[in-house]
N, CA, C and O atoms as a GROMACS GRO file, in nm:
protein
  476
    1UNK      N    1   9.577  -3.984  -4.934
    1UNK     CA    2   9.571  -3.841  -4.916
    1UNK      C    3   9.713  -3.788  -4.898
    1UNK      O    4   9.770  -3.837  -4.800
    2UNK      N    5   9.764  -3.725  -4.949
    2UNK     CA    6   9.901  -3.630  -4.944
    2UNK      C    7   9.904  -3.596  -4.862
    2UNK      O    8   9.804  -3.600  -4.791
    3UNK      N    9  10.041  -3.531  -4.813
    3UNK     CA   10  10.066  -3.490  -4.615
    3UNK      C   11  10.070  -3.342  -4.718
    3UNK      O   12  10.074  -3.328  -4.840
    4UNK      N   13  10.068  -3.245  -4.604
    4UNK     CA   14  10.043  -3.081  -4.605
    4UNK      C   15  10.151  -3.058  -4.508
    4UNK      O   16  10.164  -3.084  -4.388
    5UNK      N   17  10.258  -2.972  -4.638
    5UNK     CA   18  10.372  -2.922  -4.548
    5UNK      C   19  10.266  -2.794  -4.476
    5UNK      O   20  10.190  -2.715  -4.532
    6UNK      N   21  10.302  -2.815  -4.320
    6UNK     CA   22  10.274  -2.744  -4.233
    6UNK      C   23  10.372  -2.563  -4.209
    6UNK      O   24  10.488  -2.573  -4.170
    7UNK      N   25  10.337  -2.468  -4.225
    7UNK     CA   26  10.367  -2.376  -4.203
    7UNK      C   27  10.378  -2.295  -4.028
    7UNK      O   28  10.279  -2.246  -3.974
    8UNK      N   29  10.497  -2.296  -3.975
    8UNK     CA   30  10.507  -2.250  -3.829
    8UNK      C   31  10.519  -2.124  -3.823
    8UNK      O   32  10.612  -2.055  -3.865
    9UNK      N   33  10.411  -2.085  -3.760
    9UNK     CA   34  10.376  -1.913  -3.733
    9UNK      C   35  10.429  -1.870  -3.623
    9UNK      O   36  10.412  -1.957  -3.538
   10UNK      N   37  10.495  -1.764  -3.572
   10UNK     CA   38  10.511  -1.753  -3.410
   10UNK      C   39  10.483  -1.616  -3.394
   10UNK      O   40  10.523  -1.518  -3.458
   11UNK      N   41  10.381  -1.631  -3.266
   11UNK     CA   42  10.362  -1.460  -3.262
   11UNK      C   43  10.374  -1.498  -3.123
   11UNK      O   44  10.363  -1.605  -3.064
   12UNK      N   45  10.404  -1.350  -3.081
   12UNK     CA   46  10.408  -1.287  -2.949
   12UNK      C   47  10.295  -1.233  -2.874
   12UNK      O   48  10.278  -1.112  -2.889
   13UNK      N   49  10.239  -1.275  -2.822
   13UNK     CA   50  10.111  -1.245  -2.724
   13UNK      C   51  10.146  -1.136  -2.641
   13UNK      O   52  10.036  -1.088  -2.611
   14UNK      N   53  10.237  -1.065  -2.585
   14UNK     CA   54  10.279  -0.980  -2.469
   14UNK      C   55  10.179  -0.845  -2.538
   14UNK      O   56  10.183  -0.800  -2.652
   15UNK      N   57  10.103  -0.808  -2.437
   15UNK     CA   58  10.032  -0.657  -2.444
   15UNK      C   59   9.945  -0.643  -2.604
   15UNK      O   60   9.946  -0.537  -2.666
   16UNK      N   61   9.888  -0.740  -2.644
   16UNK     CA   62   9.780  -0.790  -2.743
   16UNK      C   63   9.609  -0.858  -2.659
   16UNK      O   64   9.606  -0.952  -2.580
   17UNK      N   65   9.522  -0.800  -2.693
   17UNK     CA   66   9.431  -0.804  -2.686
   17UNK      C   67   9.364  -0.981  -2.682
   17UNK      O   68   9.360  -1.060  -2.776
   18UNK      N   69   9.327  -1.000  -2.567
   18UNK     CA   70   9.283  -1.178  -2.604
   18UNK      C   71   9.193  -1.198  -2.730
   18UNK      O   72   9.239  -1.258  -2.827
   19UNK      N   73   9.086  -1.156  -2.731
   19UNK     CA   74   9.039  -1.168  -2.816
   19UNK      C   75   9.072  -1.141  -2.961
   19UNK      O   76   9.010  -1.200  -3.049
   20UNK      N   77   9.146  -1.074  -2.982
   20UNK     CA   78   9.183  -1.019  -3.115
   20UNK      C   79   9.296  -1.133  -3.131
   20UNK      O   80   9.310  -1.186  -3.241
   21UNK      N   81   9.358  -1.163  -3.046
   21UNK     CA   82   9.482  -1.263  -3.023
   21UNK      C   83   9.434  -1.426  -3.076
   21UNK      O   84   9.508  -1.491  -3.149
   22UNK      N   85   9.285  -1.486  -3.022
   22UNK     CA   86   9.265  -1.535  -3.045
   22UNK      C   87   9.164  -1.559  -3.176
   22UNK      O   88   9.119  -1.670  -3.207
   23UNK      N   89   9.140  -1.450  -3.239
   23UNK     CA   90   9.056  -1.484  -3.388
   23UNK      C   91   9.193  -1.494  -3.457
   23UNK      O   92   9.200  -1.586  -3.540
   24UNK      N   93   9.333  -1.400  -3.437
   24UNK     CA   94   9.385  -1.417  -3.552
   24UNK      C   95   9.421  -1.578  -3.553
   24UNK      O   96   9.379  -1.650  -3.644
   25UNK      N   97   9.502  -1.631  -3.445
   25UNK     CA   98   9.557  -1.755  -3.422
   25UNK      C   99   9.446  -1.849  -3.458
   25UNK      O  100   9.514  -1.943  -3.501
   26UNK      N  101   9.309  -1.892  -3.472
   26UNK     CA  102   9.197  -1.973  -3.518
   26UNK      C  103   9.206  -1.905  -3.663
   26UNK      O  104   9.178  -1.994  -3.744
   27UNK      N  105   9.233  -1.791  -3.727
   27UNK     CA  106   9.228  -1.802  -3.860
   27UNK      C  107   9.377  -1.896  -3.897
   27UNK      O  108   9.371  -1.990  -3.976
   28UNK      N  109   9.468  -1.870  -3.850
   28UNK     CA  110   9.620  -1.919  -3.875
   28UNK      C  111   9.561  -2.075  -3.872
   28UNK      O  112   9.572  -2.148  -3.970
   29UNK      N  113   9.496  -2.118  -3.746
   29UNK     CA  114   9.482  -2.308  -3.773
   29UNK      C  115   9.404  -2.321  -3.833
   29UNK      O  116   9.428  -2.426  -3.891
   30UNK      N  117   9.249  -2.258  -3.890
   30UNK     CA  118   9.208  -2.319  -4.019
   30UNK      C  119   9.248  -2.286  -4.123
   30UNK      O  120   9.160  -2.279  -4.209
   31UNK      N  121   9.365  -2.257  -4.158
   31UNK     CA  122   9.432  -2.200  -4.299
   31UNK      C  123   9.380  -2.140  -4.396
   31UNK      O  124   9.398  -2.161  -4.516
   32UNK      N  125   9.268  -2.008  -4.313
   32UNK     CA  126   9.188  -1.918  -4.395
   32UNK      C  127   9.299  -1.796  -4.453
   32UNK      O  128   9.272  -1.726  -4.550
   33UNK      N  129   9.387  -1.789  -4.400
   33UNK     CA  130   9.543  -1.682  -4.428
   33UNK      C  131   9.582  -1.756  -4.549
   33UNK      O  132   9.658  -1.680  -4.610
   34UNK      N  133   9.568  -1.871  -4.618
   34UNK     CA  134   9.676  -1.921  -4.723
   34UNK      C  135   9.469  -1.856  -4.879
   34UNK      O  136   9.348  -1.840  -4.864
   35UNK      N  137   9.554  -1.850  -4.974
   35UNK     CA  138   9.532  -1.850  -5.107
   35UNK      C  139   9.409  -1.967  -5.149
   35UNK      O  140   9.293  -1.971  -5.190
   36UNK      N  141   9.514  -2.052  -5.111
   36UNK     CA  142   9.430  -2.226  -5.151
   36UNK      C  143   9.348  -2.322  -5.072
   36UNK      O  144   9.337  -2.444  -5.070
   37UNK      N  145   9.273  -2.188  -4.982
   37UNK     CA  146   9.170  -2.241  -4.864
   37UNK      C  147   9.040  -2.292  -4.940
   37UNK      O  148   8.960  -2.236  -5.015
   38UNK      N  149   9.055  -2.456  -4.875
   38UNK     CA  150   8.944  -2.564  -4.879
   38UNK      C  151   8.878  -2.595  -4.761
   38UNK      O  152   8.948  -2.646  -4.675
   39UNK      N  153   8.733  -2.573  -4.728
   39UNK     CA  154   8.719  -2.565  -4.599
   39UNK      C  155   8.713  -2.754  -4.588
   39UNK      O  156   8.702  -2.805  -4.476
   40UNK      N  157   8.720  -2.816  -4.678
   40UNK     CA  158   8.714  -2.964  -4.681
   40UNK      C  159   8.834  -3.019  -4.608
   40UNK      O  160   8.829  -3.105  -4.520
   41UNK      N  161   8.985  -2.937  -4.671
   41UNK     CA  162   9.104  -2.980  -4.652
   41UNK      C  163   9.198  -2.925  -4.538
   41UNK      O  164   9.257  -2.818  -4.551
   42UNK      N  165   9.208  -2.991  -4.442
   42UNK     CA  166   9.289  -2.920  -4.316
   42UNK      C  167   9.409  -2.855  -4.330
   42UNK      O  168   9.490  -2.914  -4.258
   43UNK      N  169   9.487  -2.716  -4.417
   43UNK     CA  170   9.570  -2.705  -4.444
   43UNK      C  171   9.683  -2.585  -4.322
   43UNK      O  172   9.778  -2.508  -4.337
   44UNK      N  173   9.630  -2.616  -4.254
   44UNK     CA  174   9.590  -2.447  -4.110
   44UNK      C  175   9.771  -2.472  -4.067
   44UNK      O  176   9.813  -2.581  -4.108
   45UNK      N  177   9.849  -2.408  -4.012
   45UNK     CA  178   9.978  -2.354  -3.991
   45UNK      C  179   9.988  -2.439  -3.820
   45UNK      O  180   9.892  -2.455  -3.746
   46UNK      N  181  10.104  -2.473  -3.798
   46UNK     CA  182  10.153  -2.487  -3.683
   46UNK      C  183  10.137  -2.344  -3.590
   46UNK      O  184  10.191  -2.250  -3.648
   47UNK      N  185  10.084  -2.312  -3.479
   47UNK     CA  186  10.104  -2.190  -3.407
   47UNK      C  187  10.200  -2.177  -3.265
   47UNK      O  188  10.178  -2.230  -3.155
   48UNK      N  189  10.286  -2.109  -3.297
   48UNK     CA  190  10.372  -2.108  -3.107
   48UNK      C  191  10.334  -1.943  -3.096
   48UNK      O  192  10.346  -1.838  -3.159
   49UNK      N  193  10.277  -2.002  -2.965
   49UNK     CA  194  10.262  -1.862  -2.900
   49UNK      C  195  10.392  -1.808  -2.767
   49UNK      O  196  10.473  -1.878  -2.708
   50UNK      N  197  10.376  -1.717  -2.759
   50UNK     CA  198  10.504  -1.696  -2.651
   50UNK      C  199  10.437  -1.601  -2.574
   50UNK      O  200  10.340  -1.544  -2.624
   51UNK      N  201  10.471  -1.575  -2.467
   51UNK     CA  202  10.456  -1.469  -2.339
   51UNK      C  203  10.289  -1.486  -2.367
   51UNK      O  204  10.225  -1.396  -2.422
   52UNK      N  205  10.243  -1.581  -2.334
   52UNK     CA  206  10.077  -1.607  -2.314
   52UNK      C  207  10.074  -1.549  -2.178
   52UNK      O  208   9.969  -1.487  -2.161
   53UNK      N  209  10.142  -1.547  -2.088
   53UNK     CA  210  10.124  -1.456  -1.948
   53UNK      C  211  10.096  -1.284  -1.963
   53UNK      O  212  10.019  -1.216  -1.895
   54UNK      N  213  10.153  -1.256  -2.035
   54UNK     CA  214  10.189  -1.114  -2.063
   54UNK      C  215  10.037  -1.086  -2.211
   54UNK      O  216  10.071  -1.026  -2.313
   55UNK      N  217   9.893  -1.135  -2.197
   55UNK     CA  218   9.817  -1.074  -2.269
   55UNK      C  219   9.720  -0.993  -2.221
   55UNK      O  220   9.705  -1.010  -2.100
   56UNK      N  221   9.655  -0.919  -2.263
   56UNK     CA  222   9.572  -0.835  -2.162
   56UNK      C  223   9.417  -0.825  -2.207
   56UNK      O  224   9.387  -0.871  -2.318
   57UNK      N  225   9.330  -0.775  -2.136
   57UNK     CA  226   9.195  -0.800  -2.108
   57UNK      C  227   9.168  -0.651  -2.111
   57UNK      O  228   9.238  -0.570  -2.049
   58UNK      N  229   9.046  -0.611  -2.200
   58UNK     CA  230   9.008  -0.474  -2.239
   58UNK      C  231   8.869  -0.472  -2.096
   58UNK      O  232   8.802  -0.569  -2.061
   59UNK      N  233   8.860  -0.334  -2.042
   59UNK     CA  234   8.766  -0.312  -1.988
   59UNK      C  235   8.802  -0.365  -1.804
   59UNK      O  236   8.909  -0.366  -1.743
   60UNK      N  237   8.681  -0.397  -1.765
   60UNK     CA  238   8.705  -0.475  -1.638
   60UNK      C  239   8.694  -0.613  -1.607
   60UNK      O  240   8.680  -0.664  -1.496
   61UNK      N  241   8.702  -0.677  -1.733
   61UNK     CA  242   8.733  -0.824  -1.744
   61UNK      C  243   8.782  -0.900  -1.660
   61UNK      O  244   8.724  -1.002  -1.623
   62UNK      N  245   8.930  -0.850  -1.602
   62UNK     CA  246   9.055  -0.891  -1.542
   62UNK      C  247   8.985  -0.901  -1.405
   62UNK      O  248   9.043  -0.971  -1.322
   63UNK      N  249   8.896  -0.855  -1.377
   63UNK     CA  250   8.864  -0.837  -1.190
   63UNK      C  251   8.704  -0.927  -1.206
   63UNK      O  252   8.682  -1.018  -1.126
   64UNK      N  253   8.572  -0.885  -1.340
   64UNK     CA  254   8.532  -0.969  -1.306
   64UNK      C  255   8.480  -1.085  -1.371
   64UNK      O  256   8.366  -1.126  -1.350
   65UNK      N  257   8.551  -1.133  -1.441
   65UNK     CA  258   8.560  -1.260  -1.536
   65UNK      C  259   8.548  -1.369  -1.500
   65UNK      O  260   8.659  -1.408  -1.535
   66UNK      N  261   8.500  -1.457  -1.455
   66UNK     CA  262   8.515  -1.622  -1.408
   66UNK      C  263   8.542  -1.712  -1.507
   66UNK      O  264   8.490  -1.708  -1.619
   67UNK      N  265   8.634  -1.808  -1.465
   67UNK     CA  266   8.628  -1.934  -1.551
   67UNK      C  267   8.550  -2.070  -1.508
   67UNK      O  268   8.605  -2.121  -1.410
   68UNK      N  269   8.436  -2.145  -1.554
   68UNK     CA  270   8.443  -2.270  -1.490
   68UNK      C  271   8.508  -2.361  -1.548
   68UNK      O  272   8.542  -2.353  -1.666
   69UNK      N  273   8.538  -2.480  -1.458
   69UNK     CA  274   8.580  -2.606  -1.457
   69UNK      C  275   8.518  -2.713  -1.411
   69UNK      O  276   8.540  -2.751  -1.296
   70UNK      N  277   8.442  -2.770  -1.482
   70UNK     CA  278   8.357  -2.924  -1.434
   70UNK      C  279   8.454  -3.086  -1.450
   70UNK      O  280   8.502  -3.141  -1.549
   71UNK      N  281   8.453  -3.115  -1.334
   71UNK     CA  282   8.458  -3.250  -1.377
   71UNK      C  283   8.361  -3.375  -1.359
   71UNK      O  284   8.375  -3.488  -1.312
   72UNK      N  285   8.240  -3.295  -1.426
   72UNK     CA  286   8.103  -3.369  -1.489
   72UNK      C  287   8.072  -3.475  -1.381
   72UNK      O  288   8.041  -3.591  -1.407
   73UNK      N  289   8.082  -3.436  -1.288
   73UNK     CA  290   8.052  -3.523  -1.122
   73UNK      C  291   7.906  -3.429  -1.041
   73UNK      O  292   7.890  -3.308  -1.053
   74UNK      N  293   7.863  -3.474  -1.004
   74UNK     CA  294   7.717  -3.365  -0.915
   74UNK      C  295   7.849  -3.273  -0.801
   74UNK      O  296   7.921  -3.317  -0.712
   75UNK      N  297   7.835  -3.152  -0.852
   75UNK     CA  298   7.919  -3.055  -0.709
   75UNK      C  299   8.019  -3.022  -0.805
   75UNK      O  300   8.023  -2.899  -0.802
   76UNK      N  301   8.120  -3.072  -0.906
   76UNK     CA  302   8.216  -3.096  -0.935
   76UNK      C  303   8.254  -3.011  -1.086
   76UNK      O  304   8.304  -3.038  -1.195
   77UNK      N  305   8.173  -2.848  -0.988
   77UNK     CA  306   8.226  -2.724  -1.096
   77UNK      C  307   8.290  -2.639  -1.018
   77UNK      O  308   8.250  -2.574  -0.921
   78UNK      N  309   8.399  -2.645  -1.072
   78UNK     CA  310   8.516  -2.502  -0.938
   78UNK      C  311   8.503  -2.342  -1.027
   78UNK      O  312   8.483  -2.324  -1.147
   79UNK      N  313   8.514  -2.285  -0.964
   79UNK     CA  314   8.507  -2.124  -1.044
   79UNK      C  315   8.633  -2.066  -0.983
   79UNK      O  316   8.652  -2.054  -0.862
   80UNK      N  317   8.717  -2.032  -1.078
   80UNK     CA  318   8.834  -1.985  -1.073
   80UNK      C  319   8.807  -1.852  -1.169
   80UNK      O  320   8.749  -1.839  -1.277
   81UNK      N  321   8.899  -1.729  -1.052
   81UNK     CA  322   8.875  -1.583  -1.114
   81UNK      C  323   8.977  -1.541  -1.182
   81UNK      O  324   9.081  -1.569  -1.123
   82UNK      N  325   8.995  -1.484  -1.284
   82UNK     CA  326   9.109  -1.408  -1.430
   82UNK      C  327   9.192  -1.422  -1.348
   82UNK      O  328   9.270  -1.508  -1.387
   83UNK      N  329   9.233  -1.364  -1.207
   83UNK     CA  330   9.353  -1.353  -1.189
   83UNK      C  331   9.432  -1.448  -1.140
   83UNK      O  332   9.552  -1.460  -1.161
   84UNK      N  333   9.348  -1.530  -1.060
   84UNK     CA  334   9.400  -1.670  -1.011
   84UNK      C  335   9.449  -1.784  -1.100
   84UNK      O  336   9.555  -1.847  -1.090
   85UNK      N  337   9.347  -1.798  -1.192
   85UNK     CA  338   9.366  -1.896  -1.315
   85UNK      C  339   9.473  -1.829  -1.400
   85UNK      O  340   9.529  -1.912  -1.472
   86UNK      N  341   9.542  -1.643  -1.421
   86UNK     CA  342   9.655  -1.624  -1.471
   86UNK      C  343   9.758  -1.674  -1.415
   86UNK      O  344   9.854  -1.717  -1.480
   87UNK      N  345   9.754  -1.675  -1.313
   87UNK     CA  346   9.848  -1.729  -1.207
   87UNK      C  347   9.853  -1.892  -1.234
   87UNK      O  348   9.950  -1.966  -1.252
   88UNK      N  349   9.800  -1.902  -1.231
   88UNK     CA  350   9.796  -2.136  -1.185
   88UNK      C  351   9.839  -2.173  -1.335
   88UNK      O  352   9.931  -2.253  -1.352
   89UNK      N  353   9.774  -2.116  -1.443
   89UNK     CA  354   9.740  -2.175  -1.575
   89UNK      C  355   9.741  -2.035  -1.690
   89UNK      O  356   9.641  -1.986  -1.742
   90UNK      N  357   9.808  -2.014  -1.698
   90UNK     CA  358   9.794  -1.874  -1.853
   90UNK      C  359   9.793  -1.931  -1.926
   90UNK      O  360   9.764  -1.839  -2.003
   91UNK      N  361   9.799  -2.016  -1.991
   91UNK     CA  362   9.779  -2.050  -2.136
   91UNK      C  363   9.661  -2.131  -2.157
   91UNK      O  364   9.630  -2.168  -2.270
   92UNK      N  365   9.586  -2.163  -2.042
   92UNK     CA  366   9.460  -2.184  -2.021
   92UNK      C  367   9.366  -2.091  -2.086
   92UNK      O  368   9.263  -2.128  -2.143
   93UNK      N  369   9.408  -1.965  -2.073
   93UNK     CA  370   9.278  -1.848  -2.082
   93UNK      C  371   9.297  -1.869  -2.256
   93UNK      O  372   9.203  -1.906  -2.326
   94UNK      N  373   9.436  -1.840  -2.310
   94UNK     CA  374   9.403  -1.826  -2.500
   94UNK      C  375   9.332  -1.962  -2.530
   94UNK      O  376   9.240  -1.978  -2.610
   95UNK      N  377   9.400  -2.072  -2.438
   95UNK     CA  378   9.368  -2.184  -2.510
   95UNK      C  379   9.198  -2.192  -2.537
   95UNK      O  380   9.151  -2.235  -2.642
   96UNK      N  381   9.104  -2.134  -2.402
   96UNK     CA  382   8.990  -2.173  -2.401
   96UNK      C  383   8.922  -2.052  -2.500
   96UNK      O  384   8.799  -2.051  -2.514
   97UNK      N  385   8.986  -1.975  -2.550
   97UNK     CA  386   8.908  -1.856  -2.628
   97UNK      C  387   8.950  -1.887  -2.798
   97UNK      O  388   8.894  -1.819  -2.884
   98UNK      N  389   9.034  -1.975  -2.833
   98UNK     CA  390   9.047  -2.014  -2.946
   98UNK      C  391   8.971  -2.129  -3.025
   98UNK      O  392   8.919  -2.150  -3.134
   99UNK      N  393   9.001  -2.201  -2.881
   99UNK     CA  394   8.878  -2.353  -2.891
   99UNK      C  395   8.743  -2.314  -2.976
   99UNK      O  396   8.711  -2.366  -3.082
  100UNK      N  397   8.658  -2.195  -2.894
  100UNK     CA  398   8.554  -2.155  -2.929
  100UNK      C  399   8.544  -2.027  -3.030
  100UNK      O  400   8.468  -1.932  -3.042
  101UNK      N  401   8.673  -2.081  -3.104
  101UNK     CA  402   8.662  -1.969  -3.222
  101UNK      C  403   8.656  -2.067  -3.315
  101UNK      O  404   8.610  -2.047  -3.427
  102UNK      N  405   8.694  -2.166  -3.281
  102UNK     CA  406   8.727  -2.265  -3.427
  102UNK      C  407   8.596  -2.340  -3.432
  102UNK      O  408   8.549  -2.388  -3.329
  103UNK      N  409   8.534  -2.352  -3.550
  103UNK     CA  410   8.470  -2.456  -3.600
  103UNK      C  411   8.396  -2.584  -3.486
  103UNK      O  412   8.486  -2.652  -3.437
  104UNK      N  413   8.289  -2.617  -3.451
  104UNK     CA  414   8.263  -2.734  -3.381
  104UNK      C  415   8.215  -2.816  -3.520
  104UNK      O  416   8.119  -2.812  -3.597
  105UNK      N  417   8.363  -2.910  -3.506
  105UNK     CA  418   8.337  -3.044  -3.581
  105UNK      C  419   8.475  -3.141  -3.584
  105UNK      O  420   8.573  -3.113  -3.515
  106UNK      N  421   8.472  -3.206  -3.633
  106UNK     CA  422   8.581  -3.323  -3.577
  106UNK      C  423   8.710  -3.265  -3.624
  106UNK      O  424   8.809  -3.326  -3.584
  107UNK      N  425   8.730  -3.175  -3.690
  107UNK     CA  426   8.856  -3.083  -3.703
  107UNK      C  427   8.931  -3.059  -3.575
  107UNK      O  428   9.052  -3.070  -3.555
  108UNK      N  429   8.835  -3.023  -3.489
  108UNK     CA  430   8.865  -2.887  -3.388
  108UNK      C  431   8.953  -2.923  -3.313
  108UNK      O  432   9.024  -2.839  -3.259
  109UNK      N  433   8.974  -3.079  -3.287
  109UNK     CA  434   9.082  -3.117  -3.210
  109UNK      C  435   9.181  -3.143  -3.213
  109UNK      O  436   9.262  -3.133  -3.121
  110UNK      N  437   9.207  -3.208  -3.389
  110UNK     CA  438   9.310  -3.188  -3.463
  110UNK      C  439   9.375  -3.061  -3.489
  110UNK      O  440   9.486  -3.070  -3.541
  111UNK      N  441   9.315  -2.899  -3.455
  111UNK     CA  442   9.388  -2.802  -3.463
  111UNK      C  443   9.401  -2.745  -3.398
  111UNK      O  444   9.453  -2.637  -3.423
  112UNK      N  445   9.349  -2.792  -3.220
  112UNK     CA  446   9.422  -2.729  -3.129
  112UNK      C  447   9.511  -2.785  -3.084
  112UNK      O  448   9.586  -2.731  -3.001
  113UNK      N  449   9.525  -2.894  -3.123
  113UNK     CA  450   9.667  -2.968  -3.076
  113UNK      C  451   9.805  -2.907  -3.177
  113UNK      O  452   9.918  -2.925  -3.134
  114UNK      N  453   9.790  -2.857  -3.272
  114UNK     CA  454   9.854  -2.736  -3.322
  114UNK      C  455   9.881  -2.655  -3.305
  114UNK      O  456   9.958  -2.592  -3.378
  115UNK      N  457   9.820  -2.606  -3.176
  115UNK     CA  458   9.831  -2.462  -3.102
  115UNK      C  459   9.963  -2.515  -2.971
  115UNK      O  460   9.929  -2.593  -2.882
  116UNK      N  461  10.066  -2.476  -2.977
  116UNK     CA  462  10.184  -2.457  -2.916
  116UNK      C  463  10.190  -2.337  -2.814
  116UNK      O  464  10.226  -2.237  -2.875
  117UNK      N  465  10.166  -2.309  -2.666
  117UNK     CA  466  10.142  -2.200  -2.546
  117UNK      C  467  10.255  -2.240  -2.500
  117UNK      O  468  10.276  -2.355  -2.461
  118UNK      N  469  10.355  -2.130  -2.500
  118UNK     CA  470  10.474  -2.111  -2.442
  118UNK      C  471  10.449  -1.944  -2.379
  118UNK      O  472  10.439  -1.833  -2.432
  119UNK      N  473  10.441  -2.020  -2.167
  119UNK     CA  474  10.449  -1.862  -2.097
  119UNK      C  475  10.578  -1.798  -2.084
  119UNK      O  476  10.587  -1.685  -2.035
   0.00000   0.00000   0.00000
């Protein structure tokens, strides 16, 4: 199989919408943006994101949003709130809203490890 020169995208997250932030960046890693899209062939772009701290949340999201975290133990789900988890982890929040934009199939891990979060 031939290697796929990889294409590096960089966008700026500061004062962009998560969600909108994260469909474009899941179109950028399954390489639905290029011409010569094979949904067979993994051809999807390198992504660096920057100022993942600086994205924002439409509505009242930001106050009442929860995240969980299991570590698949009996008891062993913590709930961390938008603002705390911005604080501890920001690149946590795109990372987990892109995950579940992309495709569930053995791709998916191969193209979030493509995804580059610089706060």
């Amino acid at each position: 199989m031939p290697t796929v020169e990889r294409e590096v995208i960089e966008i700026d997250g500061s004062g962009k919408i998560v969600g909108r932030l994260a469909s474009e960046i899941a179109t950028y890693l399954m390489g639905k943006n290029r011409p010569d899209f094979e949904p067979h062939i993994d051809r999807g772009a390198v992504v660096k994101l920057k100022n993942a701290d600086k994205i924002v949340f439409t509505g009242k999201k930001e106050e009442q949003k929860v995240h969980f975290l299991s570590s698949n133990r009996p008891g062993g789900i913590r709930r961390l709130s938008m603002p705390k988890l911005r604080e501890e982890r920001p690149g946590e929040i795109i990372r987990h809203a892109v995950k579940y934009m992309l495709p569930k199939n053995r791709t998916q891990n191969d193209r979030m490890k493509r995804l580059i979060i610089v706060t």
